[in-house]
KOLLUMVO-867172 format. One record per residue: x, y, z of N, C-alpha, C, O in turn. Coordinates in pm, whole numbers, plus 50000, padded with zeros to 5 digits. Layout:
BEGIN
XYZXYZXYZXYZ...
//
This chain:
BEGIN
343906332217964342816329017874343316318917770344206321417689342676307517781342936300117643341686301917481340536299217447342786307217437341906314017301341596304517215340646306117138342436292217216341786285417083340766279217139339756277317070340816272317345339726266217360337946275417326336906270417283338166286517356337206296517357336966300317217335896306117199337696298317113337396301016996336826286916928336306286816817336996275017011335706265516949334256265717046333286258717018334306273617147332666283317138332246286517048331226280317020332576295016967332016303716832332116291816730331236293616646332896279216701332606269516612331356263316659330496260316576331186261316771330056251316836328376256416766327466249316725328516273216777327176277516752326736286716626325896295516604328006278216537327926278716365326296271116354325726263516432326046274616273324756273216208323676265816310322896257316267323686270916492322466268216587321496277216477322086283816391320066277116481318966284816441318976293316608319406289616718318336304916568317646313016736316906300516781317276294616882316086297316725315206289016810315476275016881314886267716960316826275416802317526260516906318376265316978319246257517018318446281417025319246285617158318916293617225318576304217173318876292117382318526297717488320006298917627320646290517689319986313317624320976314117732320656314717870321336320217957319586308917884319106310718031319026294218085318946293218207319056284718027319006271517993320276265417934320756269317827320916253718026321846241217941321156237717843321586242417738320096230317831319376222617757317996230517782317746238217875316946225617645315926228917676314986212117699315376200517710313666218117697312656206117772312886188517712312636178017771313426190717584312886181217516314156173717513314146161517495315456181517533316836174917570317656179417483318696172817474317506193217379318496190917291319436205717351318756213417419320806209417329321376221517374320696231617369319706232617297321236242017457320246258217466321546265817449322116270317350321836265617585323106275617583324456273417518324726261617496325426283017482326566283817461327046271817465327496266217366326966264117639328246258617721327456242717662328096232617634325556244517654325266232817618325416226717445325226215517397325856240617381325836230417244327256227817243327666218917167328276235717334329376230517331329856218817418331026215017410329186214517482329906200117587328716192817466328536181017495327996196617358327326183717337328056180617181327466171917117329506188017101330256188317052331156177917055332286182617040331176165717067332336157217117333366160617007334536157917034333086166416886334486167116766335526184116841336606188416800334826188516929335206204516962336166201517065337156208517089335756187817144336246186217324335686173317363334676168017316336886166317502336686158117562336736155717701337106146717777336246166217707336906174017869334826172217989334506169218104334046176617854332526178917957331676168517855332126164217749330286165217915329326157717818328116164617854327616169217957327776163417719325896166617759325276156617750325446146617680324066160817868323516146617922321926149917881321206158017939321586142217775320756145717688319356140717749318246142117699319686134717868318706121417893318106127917996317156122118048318606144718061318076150518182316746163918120316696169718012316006164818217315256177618225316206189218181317426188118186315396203618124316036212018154316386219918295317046230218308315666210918409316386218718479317136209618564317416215618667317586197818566318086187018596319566191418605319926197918507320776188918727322126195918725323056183518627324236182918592322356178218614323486169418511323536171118362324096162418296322916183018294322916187518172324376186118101324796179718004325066197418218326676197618154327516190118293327366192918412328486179318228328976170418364330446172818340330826183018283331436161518392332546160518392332346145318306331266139518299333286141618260332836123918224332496114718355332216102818340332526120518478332446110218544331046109918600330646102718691330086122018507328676124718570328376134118645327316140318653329676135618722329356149618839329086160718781329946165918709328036165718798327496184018720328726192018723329686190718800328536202318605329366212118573328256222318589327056219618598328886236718592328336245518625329156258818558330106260218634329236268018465329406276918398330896284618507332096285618485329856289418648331086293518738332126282118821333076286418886331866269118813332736261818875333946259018800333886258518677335286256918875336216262718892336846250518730337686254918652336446241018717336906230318600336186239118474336526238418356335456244618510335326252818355335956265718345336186269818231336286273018446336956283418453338516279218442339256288418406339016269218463340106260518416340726262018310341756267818277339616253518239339406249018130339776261918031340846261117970338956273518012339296286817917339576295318016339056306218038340606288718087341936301618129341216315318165341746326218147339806313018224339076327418268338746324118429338856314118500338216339618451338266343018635336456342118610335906339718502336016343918698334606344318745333736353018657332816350318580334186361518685333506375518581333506375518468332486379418413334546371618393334636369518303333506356118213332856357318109333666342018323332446338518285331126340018298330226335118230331036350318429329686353118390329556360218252328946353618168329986371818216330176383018060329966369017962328936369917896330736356317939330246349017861329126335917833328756329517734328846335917970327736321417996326776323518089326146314918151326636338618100325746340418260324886340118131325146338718011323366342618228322176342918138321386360118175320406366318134322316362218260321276379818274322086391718189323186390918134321216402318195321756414818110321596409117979320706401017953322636413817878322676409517755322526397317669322166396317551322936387417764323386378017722321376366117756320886355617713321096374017824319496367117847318926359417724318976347517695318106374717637317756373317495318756374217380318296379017277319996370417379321176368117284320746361017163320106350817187320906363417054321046354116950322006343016946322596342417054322376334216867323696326616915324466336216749325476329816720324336344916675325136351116614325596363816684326626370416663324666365616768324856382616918326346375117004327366381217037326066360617024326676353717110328006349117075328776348117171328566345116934329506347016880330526356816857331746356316869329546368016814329816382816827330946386916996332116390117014329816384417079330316388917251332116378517232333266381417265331546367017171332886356517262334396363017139335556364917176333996364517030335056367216975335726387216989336766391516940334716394717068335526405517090336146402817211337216408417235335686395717286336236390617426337686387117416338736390317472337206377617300338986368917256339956384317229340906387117302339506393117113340206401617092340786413617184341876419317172339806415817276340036421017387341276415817430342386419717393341056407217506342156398517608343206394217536344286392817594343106391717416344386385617364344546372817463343956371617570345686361317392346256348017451346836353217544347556363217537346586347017637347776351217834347876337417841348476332117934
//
């Protein structure tokens, strides 16, 4: 697990409002971040690793990319890379069912930093 990358999650969704986040959604209709992973690839001061692609639908696969455009995806293996986590683990932090559906992004902060404490740095 990389903890400091995962601990600028919880910087990313400092002062989102509820209503500018949705965990079931990268982006919402109008183009601006929803989820977790979308206000964080749309962070360029957090990371330089993903981009948000502001210019797509919400349901368009190029929301969250690589820089070279190719879609990212929550379970594909460059984001599971990336914060040093296995599958399951990202679903528990970026899936959109169970808890994490209707999440607040302060519920959502909450989940990522007991996670961190849980696991401790490996």
């Amino acid at each position: 697990m990389n903890k400091a990358r995962l601990e600028k999650l919880i910087v990313a969704l400092e002062g989102v409002k509820p209503k500018q986040f949705d965990m079931t959604v990268y982006a919402h209709a109008c183009g601006t971040p929803a989820c977790v992973l979308g206000h964080f690839a749309a962070r360029k001061d957090l990371q330089s690793k993903f981009k948000f692609n502001d210019k797509c639908d919400r349901f368009s696969a190029a929301i969250l990319s690589k820089k070279t455009g190719q879609a990212v995806y929550h379970e594909d293996d460059e984001v599971l890379e990336y914060f040093g986590i296995n599958d399951a683990q990202s679903e528990y932090l970026f899936g959109c069912e169970g808890k994490n559906e209707h999440a607040t992004p302060a519920q959502m902060r909450q989940r990522i930093r007991k996670f961190i404490d849980k696991n401790g740095d490996v």
